[in-house]
Backbone as CSV, one residue per row, in Angstrom:
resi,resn,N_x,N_y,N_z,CA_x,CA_y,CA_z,C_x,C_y,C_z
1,UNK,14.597,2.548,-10.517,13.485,2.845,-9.622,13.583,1.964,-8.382
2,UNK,13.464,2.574,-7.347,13.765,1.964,-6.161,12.352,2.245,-5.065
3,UNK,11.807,1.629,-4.285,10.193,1.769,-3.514,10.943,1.665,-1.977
4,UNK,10.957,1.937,-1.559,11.095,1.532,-0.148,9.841,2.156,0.759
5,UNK,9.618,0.966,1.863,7.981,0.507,2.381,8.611,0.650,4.020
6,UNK,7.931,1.381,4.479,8.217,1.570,6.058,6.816,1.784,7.007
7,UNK,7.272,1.788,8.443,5.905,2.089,9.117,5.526,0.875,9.855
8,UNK,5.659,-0.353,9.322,5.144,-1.334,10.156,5.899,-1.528,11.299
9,UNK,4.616,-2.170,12.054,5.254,-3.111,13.621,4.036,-3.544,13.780
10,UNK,4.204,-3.990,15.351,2.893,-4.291,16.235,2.314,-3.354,16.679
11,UNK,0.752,-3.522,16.735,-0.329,-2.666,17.283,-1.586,-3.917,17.436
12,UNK,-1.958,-2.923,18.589,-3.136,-3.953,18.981,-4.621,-3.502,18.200
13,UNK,-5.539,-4.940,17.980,-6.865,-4.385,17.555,-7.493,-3.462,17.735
14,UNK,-8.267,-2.710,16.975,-8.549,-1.404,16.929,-7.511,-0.408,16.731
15,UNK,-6.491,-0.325,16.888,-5.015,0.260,16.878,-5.382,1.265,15.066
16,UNK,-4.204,1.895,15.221,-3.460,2.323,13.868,-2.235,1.915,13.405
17,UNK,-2.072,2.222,12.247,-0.698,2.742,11.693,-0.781,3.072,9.903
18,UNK,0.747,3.889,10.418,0.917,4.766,9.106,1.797,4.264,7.975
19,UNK,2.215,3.328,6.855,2.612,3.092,6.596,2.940,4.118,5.341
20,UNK,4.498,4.164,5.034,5.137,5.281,4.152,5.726,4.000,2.912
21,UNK,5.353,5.178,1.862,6.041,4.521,0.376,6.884,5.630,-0.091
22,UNK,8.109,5.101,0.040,8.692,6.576,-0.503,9.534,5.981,-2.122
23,UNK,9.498,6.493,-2.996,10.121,6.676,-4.218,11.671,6.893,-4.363
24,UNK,12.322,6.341,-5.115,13.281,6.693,-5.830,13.948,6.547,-7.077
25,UNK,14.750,7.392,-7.590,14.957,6.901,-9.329,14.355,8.104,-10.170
26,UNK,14.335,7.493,-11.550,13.918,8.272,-12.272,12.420,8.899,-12.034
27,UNK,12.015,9.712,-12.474,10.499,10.620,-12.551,9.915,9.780,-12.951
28,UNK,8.650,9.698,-12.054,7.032,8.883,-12.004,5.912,9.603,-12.706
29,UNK,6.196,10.475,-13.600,4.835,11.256,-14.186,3.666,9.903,-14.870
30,UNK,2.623,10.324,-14.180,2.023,9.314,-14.609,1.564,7.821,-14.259
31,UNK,2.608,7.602,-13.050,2.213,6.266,-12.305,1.238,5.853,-11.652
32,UNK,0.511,5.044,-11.323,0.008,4.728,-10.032,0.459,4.243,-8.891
33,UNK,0.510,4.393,-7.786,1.188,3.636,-6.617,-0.163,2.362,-6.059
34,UNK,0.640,1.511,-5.873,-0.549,0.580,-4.913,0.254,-0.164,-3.630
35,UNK,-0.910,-0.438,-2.744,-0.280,-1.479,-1.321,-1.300,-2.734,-1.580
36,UNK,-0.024,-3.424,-1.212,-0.838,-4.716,-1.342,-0.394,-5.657,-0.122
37,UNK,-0.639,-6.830,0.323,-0.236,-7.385,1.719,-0.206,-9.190,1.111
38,UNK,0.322,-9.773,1.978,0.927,-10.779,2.016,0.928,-11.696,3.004
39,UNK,-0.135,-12.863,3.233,0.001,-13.793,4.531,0.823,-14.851,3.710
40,UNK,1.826,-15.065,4.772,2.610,-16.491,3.996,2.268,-17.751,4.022
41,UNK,1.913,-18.467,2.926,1.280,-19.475,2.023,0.426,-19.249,1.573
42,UNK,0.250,-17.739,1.873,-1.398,-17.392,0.370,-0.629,-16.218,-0.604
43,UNK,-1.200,-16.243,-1.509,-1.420,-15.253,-2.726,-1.582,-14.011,-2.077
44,UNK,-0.225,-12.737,-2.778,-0.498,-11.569,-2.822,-1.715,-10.724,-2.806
45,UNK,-2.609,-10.401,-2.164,-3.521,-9.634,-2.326,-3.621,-7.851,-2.479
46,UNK,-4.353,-7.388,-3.503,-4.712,-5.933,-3.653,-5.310,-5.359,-2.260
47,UNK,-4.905,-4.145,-1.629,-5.214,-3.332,-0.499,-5.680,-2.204,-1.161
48,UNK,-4.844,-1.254,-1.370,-5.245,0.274,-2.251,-4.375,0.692,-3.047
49,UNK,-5.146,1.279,-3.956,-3.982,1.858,-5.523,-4.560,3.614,-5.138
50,UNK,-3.682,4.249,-6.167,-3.930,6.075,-6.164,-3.562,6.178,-7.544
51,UNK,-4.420,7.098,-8.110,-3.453,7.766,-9.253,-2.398,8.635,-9.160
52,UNK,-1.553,8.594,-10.351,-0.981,10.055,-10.053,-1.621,11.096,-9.544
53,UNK,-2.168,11.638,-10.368,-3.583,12.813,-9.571,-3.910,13.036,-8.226
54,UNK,-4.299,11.634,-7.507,-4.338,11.449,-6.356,-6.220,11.827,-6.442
55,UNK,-6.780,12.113,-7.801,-8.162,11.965,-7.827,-8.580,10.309,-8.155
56,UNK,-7.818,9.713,-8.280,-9.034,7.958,-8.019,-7.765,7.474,-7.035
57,UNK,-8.772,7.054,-6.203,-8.414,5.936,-5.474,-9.294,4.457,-5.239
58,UNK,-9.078,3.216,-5.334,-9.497,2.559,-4.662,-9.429,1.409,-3.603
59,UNK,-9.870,0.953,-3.269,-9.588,-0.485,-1.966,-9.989,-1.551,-2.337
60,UNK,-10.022,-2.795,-1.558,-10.158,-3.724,-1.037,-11.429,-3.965,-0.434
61,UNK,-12.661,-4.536,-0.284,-13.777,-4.206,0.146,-13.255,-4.158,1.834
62,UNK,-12.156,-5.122,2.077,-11.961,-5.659,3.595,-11.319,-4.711,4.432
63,UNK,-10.694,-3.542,3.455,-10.077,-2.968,4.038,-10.982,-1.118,3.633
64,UNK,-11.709,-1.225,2.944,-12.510,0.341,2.502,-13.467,0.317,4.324
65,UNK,-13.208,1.720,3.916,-13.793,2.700,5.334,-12.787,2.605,6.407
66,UNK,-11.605,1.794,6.087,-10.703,1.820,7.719,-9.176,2.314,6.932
67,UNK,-8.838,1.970,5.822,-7.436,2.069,4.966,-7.691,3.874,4.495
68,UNK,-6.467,4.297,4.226,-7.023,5.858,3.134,-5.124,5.777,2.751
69,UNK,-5.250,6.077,1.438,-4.138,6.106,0.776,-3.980,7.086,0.154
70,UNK,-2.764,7.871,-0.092,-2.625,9.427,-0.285,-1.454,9.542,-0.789
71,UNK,-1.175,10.425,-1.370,-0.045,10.997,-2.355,0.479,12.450,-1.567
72,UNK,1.207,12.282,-0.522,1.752,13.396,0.480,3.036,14.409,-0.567
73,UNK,3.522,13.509,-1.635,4.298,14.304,-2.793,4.503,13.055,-3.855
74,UNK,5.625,13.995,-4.262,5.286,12.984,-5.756,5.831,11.334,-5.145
75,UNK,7.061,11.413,-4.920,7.833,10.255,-4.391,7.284,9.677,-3.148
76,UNK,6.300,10.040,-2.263,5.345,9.320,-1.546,4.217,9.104,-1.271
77,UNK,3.475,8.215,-0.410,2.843,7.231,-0.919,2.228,6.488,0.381
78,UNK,1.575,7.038,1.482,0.882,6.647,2.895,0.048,6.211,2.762
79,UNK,-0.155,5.071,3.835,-1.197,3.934,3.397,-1.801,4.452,4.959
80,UNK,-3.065,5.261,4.957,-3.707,5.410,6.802,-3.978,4.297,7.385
81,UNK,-4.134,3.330,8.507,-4.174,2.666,8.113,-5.376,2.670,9.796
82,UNK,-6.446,2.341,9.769,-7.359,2.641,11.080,-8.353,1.509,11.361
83,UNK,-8.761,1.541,12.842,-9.353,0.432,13.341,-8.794,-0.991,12.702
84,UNK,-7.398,-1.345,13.111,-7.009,-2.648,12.704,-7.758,-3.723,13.061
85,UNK,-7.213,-5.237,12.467,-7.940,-6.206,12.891,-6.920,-7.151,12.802
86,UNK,-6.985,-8.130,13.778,-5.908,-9.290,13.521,-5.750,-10.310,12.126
87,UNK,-6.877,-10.013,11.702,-7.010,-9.911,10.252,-5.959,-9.745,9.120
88,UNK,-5.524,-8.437,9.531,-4.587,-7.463,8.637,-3.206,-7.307,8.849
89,UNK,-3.249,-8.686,9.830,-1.184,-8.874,9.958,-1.420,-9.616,8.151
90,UNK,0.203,-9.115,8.775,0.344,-9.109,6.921,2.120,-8.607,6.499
91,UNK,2.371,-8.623,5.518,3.674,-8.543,5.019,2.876,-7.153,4.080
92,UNK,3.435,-5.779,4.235,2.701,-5.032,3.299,3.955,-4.569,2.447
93,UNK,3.096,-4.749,0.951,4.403,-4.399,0.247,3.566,-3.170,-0.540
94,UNK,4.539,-2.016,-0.808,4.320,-0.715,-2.358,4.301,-1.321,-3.629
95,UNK,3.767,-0.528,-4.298,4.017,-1.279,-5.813,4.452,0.172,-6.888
96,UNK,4.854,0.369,-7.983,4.517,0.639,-8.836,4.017,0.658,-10.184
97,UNK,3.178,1.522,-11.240,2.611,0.844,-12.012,2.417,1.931,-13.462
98,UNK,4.052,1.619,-14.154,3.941,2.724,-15.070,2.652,2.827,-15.945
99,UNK,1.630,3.246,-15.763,0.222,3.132,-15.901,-0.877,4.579,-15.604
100,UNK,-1.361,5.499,-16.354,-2.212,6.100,-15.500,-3.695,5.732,-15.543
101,UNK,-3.891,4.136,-15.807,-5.354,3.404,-15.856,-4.365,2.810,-14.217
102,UNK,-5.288,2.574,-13.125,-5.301,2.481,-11.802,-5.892,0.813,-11.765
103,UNK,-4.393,-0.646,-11.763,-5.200,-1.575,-11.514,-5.184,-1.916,-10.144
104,UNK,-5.906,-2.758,-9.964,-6.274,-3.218,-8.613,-5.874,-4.773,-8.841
105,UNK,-4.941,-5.391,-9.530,-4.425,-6.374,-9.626,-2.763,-6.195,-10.209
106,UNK,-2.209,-7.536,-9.268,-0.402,-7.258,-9.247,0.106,-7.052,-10.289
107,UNK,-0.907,-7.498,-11.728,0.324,-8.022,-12.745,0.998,-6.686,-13.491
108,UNK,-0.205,-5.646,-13.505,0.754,-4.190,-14.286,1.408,-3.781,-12.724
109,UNK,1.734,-3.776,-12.042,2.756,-3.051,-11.099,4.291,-3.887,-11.441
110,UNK,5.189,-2.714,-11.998,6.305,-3.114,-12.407,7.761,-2.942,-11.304
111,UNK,7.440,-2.286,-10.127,8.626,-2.171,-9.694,7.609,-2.202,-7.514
112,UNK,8.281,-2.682,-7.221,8.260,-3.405,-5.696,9.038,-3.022,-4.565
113,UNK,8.554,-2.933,-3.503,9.125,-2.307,-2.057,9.445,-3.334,-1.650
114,UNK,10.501,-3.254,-0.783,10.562,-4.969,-0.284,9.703,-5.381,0.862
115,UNK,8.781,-4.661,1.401,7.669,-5.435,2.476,8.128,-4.559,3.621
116,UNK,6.952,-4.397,4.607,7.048,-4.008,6.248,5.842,-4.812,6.776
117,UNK,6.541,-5.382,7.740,5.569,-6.492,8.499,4.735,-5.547,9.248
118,UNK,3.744,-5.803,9.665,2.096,-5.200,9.969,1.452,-6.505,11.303
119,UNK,1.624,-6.361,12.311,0.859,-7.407,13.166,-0.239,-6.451,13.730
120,UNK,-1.778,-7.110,13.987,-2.052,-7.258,14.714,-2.910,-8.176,16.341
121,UNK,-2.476,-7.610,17.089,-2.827,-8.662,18.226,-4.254,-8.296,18.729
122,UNK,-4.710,-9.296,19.204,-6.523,-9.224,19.416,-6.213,-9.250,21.109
């Protein structure tokens, strides 16, 4: 199983972006996907998970009403990503989580994107 995480750059406050999770490897029946972000010298933090289904989703309080995360097919995995904040620079990484209970914490996500950096400038 292979994640690869794309989409980031710079954008200014208030700005967008679209960040893509695309899949590879064996069949995901059943997974959850999640994004999670990364300031360096702090702890991994939860952003948004999906079910397979693509009927539960949830967020981050910091990031609900501006983030929307979606299941565009099976092997991907878009993080919307609206009204930024300089806040939300960040290292954003995919997750997966052979799981169809949806956590909102790192430790059941078993397989990892390697990161797309996310700035934004105020």
């Amino acid at each position: 199983v292979q994640l690869q995480a794309s989409g980031g750059g710079l954008v200014q406050a208030g700005g967008s972006l679209r960040l893509s999770c695309t899949a590879s490897g064996r069949p995901f029946s059943g997974a959850t996907m999640g994004w999670f972000r990364q300031i360096p010298g702090k702890r991994r933090e939860f952003a948004a998970a999906i079910s397979w289904s693509g009927s539960t989703t949830y967020y981050a309080d910091s990031v609900k009403g501006r983030f929307t995360i979606s299941r565009d097919s099976a092997k991907n995995t878009p993080l919307q990503m609206n009204s930024l904040k300089p806040e939300d620079t960040a290292v954003y990484y995919c997750a997966l989580a052979s799981t169809r209970v949806v956590p909102t914490n790192s430790g059941p996500y078993n397989y990892w994107g390697q990161g797309t950096q996310v700035t934004v400038s105020s």
